[in-house]
Backbone as a printed PyTorch tensor [residue, N CA C, xyz], in Angstrom:
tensor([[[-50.5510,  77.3180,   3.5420],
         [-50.4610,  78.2800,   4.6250],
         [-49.8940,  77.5870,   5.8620]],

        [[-48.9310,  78.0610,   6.5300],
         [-48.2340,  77.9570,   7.7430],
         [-49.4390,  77.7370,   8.6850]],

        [[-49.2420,  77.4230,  10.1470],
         [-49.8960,  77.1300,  10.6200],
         [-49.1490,  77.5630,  12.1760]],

        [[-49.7260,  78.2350,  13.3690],
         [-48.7550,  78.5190,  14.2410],
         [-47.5250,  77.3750,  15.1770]],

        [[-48.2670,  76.3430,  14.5240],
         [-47.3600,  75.6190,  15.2060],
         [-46.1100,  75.0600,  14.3700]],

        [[-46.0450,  75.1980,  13.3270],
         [-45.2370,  75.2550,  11.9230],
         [-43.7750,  76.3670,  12.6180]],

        [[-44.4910,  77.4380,  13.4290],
         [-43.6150,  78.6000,  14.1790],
         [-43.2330,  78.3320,  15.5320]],

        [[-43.2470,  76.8490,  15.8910],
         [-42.9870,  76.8340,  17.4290],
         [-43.8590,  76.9590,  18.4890]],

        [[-44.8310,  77.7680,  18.0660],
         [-45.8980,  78.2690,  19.1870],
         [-46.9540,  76.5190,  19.1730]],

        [[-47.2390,  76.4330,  20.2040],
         [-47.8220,  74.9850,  20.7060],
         [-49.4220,  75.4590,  20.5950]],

        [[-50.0390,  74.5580,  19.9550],
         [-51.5860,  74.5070,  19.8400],
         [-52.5160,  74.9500,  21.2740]],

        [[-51.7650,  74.1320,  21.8630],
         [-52.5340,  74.3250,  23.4530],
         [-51.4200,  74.3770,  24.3880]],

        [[-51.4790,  75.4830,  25.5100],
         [-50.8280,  75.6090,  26.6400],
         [-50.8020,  74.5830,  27.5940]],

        [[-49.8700,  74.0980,  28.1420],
         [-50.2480,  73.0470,  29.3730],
         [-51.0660,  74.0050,  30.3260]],

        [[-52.0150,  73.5330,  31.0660],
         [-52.2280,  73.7970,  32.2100],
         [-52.0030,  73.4710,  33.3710]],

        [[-52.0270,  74.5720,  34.0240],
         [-51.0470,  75.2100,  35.4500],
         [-52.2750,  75.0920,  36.3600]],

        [[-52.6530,  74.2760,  37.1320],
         [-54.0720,  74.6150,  38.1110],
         [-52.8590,  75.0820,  39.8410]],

        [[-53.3590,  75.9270,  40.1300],
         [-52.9080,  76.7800,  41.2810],
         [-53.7070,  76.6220,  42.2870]],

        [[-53.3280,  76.3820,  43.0430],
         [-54.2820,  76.6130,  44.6980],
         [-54.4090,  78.0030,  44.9980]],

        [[-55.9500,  78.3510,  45.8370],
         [-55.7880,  79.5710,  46.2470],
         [-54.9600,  79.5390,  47.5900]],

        [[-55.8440,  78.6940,  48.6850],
         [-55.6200,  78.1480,  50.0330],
         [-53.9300,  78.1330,  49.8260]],

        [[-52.7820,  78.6170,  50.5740],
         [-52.0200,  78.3060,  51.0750],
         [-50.6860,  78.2070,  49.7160]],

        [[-51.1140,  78.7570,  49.1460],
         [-49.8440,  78.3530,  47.7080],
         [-50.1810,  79.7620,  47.1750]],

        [[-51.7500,  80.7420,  46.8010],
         [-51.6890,  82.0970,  46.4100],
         [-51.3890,  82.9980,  47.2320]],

        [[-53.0370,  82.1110,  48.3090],
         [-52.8230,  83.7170,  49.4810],
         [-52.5220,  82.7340,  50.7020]],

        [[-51.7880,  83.6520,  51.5340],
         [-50.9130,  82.5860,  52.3690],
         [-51.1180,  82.1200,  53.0470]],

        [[-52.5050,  82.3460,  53.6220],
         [-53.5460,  81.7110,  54.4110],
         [-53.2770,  81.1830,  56.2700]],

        [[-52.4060,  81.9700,  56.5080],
         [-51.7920,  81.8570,  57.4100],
         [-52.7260,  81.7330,  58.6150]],

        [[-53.8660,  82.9030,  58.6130],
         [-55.1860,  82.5820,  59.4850],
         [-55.8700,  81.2860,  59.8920]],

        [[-55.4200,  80.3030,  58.8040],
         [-56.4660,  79.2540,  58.9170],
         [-57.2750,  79.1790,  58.6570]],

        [[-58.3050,  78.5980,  58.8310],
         [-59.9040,  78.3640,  58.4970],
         [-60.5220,  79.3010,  59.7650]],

        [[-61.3050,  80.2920,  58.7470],
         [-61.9670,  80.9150,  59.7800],
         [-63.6640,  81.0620,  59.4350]],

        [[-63.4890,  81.1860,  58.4010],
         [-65.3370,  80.5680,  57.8100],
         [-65.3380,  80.0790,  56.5790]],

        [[-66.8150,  80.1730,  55.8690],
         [-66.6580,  79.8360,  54.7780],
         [-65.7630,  80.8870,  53.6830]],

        [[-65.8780,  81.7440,  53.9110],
         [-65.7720,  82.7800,  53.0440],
         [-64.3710,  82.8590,  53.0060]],

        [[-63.4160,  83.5000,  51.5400],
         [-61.7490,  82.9240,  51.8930],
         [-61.4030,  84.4170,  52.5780]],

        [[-59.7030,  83.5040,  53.1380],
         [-59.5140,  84.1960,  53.8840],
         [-58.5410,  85.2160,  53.3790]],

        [[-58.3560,  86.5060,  53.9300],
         [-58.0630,  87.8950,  53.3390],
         [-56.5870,  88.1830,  53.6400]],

        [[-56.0310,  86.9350,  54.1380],
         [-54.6290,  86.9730,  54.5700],
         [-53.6110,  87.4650,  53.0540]],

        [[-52.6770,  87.8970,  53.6050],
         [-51.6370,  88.4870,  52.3470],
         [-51.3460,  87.3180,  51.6200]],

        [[-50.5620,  87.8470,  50.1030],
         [-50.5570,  86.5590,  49.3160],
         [-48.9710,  86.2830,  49.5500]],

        [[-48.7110,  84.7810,  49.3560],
         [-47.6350,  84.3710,  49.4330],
         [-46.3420,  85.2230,  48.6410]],

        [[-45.1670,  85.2810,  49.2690],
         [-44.1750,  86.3430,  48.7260],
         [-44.0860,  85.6710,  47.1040]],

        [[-44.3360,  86.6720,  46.3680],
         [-44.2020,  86.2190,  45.0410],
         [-45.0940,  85.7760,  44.2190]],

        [[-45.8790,  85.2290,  44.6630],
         [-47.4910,  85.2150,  44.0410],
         [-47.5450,  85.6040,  43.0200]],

        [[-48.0070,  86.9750,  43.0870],
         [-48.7560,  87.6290,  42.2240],
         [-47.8340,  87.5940,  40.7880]],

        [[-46.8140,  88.0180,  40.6830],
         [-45.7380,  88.0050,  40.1680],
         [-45.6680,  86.5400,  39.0800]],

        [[-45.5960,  85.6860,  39.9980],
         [-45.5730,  84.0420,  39.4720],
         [-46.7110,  83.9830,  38.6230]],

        [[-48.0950,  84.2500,  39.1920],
         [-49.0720,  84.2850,  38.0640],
         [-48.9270,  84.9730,  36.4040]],

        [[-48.5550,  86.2750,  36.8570],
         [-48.2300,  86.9170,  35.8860],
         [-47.6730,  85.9280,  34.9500]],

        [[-46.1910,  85.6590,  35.0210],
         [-45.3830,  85.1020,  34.5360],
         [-45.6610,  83.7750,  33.8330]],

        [[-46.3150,  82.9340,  34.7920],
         [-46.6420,  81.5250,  34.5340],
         [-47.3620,  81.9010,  32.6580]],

        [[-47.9020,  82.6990,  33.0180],
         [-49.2960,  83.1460,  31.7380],
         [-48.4820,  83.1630,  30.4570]],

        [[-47.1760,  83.5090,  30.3470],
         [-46.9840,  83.2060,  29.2890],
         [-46.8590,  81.6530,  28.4090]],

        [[-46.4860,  80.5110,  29.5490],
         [-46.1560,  79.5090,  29.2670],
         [-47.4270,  78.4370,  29.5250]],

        [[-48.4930,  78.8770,  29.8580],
         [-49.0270,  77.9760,  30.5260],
         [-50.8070,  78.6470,  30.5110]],

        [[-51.8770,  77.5050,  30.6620],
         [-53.4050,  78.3140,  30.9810],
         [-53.0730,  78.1320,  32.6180]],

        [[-53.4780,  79.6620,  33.6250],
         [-53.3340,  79.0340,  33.9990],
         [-54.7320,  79.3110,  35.3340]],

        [[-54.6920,  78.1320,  36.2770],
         [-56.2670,  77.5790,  36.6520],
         [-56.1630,  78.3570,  38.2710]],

        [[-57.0610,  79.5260,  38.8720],
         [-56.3280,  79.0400,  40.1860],
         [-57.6950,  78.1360,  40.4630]],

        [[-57.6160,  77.6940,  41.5210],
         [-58.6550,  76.4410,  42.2310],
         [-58.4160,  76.5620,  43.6630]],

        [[-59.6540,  75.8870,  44.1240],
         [-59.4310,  75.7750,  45.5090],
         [-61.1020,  74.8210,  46.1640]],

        [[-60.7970,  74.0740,  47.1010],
         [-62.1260,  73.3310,  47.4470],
         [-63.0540,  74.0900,  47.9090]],

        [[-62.7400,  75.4010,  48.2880],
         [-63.9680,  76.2960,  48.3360],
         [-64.9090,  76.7500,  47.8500]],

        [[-64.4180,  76.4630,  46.5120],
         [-64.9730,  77.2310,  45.1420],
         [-66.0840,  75.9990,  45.1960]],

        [[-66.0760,  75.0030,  45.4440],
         [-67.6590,  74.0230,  45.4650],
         [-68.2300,  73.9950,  46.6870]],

        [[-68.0770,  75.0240,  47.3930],
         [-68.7190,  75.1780,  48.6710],
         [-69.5480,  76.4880,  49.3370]],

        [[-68.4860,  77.4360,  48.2090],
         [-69.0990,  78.3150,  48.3160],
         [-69.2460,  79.4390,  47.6460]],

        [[-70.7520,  79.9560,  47.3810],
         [-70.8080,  80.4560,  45.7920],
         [-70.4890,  81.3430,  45.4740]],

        [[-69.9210,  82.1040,  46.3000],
         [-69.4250,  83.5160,  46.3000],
         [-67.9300,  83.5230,  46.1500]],

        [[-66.9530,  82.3870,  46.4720],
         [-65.6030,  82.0790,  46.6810],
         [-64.7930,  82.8990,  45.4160]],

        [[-65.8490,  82.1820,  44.2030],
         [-64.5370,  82.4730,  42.8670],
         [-64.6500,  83.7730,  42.5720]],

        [[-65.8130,  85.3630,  42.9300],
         [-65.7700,  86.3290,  43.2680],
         [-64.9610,  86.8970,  44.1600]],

        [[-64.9870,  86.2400,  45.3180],
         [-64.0050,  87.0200,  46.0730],
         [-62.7880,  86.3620,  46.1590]],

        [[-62.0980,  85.4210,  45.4200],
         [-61.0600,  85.1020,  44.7650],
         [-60.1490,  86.4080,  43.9270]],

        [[-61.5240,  86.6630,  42.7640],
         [-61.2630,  87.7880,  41.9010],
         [-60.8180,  88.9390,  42.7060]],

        [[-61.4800,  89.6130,  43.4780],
         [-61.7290,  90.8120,  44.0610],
         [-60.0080,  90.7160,  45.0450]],

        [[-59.6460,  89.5910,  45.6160],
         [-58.7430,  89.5960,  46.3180],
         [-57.2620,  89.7290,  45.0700]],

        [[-57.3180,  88.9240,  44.3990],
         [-56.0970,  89.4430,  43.2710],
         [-56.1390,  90.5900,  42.3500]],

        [[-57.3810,  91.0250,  42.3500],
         [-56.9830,  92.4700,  42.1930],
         [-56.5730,  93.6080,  43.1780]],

        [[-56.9750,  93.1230,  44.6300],
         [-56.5110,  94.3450,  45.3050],
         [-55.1510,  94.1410,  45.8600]],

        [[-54.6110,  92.8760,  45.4110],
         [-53.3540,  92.3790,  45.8410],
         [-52.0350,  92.9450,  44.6130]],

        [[-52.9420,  93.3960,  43.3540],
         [-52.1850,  93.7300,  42.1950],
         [-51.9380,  93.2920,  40.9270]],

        [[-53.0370,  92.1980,  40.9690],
         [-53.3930,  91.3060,  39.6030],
         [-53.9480,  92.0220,  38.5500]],

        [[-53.6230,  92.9750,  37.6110],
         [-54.3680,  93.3870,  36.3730],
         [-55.4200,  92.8780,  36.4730]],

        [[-56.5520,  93.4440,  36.7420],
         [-58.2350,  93.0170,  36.9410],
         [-58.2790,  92.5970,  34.9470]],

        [[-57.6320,  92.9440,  33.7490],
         [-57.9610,  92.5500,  32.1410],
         [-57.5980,  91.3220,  32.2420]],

        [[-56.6780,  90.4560,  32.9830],
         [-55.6350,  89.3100,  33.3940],
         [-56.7590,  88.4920,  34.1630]],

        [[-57.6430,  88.7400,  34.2940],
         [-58.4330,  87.4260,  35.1890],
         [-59.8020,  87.3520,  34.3760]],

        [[-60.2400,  86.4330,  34.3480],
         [-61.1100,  85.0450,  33.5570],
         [-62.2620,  84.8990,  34.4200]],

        [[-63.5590,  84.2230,  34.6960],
         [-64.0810,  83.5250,  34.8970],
         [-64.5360,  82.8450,  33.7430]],

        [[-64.2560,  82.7240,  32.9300],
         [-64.5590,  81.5920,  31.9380],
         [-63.2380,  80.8260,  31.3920]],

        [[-63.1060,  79.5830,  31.1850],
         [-61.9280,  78.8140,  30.8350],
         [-61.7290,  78.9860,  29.6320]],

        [[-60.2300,  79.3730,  29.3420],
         [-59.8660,  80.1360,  27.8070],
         [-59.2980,  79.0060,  26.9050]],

        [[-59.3500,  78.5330,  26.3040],
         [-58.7610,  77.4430,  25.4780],
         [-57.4950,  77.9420,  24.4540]],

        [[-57.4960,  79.5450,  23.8710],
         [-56.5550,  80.0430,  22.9570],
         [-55.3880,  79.9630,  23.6490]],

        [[-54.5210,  79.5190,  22.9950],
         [-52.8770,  79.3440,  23.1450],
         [-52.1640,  81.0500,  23.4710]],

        [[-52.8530,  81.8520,  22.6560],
         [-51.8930,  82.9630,  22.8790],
         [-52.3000,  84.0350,  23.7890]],

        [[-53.6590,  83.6480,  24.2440],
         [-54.2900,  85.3040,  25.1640],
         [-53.6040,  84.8180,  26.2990]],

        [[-53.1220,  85.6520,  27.8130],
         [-52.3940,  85.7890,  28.9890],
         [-53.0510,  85.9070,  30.2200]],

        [[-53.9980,  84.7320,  30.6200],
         [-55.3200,  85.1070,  31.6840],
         [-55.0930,  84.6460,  32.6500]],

        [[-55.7870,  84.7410,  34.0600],
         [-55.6840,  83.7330,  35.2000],
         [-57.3690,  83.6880,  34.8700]],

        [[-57.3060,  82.2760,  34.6590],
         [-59.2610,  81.5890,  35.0180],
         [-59.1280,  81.2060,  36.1130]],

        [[-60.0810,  81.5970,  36.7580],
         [-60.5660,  81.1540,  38.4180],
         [-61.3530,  80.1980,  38.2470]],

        [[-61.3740,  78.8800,  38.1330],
         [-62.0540,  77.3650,  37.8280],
         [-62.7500,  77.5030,  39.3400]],

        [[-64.0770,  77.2610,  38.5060],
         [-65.7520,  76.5970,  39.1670],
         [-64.8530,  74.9580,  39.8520]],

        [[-63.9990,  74.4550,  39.2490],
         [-63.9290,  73.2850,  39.5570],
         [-62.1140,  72.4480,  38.9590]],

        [[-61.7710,  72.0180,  39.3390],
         [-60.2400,  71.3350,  39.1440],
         [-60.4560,  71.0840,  37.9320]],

        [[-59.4870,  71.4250,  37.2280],
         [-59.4760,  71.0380,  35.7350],
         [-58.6300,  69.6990,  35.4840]],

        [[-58.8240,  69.1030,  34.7110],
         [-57.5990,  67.8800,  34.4720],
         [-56.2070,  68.9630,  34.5210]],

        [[-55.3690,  69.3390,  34.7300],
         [-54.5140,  69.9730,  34.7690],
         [-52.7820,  69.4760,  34.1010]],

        [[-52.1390,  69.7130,  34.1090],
         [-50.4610,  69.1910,  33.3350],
         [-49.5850,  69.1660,  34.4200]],

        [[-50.4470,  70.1580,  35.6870],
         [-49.4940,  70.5800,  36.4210],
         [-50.4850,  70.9710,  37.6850]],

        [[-49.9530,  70.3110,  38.9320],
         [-50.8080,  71.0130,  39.9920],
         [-49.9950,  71.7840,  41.2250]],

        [[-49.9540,  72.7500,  41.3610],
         [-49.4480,  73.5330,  42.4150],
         [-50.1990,  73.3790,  43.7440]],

        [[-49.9330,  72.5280,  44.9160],
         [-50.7620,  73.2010,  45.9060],
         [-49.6340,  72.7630,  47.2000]],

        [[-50.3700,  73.3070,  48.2950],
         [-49.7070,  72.7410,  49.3010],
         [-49.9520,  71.6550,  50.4240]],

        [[-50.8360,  71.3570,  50.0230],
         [-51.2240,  69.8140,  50.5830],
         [-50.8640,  68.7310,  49.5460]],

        [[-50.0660,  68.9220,  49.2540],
         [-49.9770,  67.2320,  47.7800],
         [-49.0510,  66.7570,  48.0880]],

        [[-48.4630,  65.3230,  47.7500],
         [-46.7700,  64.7940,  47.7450],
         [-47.0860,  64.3460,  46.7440]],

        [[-46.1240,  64.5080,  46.0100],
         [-46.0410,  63.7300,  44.5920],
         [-45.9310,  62.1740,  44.7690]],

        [[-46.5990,  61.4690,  43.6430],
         [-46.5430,  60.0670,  43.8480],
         [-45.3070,  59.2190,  43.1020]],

        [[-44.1980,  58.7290,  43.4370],
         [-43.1140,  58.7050,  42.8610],
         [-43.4540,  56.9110,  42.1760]],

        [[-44.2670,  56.3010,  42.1230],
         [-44.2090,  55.4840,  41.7150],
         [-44.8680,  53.9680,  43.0240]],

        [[-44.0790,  54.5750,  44.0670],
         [-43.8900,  54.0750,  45.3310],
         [-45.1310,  54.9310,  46.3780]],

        [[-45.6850,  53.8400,  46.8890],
         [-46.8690,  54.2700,  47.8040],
         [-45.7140,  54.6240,  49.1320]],

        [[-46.2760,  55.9160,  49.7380],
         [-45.8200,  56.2930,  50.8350],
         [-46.1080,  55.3600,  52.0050]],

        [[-45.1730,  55.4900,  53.4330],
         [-45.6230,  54.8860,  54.4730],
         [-46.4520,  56.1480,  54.9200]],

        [[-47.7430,  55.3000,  55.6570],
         [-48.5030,  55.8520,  55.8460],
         [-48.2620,  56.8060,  57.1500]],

        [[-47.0320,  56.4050,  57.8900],
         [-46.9410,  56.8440,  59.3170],
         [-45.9580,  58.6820,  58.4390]],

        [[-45.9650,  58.6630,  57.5090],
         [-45.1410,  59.9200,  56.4630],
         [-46.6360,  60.5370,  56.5620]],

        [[-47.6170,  60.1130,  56.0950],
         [-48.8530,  60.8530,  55.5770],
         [-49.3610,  61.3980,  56.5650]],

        [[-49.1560,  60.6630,  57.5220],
         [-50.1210,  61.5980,  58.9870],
         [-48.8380,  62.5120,  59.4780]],

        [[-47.9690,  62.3250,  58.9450],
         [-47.0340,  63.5030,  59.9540],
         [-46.7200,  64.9600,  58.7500]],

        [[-47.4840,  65.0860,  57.7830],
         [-47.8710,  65.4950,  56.7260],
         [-47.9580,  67.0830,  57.2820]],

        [[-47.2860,  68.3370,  57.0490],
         [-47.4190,  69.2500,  56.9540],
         [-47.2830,  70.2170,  55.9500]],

        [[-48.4170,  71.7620,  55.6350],
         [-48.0980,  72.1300,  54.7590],
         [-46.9160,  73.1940,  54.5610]],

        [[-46.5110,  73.9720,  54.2370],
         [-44.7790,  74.6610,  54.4390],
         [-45.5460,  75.6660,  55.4700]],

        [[-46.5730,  76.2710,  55.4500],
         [-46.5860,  77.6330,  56.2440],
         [-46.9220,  76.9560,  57.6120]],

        [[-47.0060,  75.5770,  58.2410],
         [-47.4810,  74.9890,  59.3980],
         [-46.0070,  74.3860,  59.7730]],

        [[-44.9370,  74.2000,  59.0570],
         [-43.3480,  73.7050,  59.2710],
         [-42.8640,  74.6710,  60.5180]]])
């Protein structure tokens, strides 16, 4: 018997971990409490999630979500009223290659891939540090 990967289809999806902060919703407000903030989502967002799902698990995250216990709820509640298929979102981490979910991670997953907007990629070469403090994220440019 064949086996799906015999067909191309890959055992396991890479995972995609997504920021909420500033890469979903555009967070343009800033920090205004604990609770996230209700600002519109970045142009294209929602869309990108969608999409990503075929190729990818994929994670959104955010440092809130260990701060505060209500976060990965109103995570949920915000991508659905933004236009996320409420069948399309997870709170539990899906391991099957072929179902199409967004999991809202309790916590950073080892990931394949991290989307956010505070990161620089590490090219091999340690940055000068006088680069790191002048460090902005695109919606603060």
């Amino acid at each position: 018997m064949r086996s799906i990967v015999d067909y191309g289809v890959p055992k396991h999806k890479p995972i995609l971990a997504v920021d909420y902060h500033g890469v979903i919703n555009s967070y343009m407000s800033g920090v205004q409490s604990l609770d996230l903030a209700d600002d519109p989502p970045t142009d294209g967002a929602i869309r990108f999630l969608i999409a990503a799902t075929s190729s990818f698990q994929v994670c959104v995250t955010s440092a809130r979500f260990d701060t505060n216990p209500d976060a990965r709820e109103q995570c949920r509640a915000w991508l659905i009223k933004h236009g996320m298929p409420r069948q399309m979102i997870t709170m539990e981490p899906n391991y099957d290659h072929i179902r199409q979910e967004i999991y809202i991670a309790g916590e950073r997953p080892r990931a394949t891939i991290l989307l956010d907007d505070r990161a620089v990629q590490f090219t091999g070469t340690f940055p000068a540090l006088r680069l790191l403090l002048q460090f902005k994220p695109w919606n603060r440019r």
